[in-house]
C-alpha positions, 0 to 999 in steps of 0.5 A, a space after each residue: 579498505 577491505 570492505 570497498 575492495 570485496 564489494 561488501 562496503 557501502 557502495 552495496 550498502 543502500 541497495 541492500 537497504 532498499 531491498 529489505 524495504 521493497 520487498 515486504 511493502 511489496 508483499 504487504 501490497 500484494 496480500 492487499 491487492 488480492 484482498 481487494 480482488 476477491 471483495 470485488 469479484 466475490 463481495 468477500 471481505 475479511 472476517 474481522 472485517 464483516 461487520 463493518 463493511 456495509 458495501 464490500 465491492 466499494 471496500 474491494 476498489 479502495 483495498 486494489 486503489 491503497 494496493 496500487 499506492 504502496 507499490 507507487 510508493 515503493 516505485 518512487 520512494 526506493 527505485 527513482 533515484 532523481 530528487 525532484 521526480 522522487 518527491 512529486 511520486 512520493 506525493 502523488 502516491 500519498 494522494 492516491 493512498 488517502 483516496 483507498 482510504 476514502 473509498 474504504 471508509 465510505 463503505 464502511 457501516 456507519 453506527 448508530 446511535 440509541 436513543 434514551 
C-alpha cells in the first residue's frame, strides 16, 4: 500500500521499463545512423569492416535504413500504446530492418573460390 501511495509502485513501473529499454536502442540507432552517414558521405566504413565491404556508399544507406528501423522499432514497440497499430509498427519496422540488412549484404564482397 506504500509504494502505490509514494508513486514508486507499479503504476511507475512500466515506464521505467520502457525507459531502460528505449534509451540504449536509441543509442545503439544512433552510433548506426552516424556509421552510416560517414560511409555514405565519405565512403568510410568501420575497420573490422574493410574488408568485406565492397561498396561502402551502398553499405552506408542500409547501416542509415537499419538505424531508421531501430528507432521505428522503439517508436511502436515501447511508445504506441494501442495494440493493433503496435503490432503492424512492429512489423513494418521488421520489413524495413531486413531491407538494411539487404542493402548490407548486397555490398558486401563476395568470396571467392580456388580452383584445384
Amino acid at each position: 500500500m506504500l509504494a502505490l501511495v509514494s508513486g514508486v509502485g507499479p503504476a511507475h513501473g512500466s515506464e521505467i521499463m520502457t525507459l531502460y529499454a528505449a534509451v540504449p536502442l536509441v543509442l545503439i540507432a544512433s552510433l548506426v545512423a552516424a556509421s552510416g552517414v560517414a560511409a555514405v558521405t565519405r565512403g568510410w566504413v568501420l575497420p573490422m569492416n574493410r574488408r568485406y565491404v565492397r561498396a561502402p556508399r551502398l553499405y552506408g544507406w542500409g547501416q542509415l535504413v537499419m538505424a531508421f528501423a531501430m528507432c521505428w522499432q522503439v517508436v511502436f514497440g515501447l511508445v504506441i500504446s494501442d495494440s493493433a497499430t503496435r503490432q503492424w509498427g512492429t512489423l513494418t519496422g521488421g520489413a524495413i530492418l531486413l531491407v538494411g540488412l539487404f542493402l548490407m549484404a548486397a555490398a558486401q564482397r563476395t568470396r571467392r573460390r580456388e580452383h584445384r
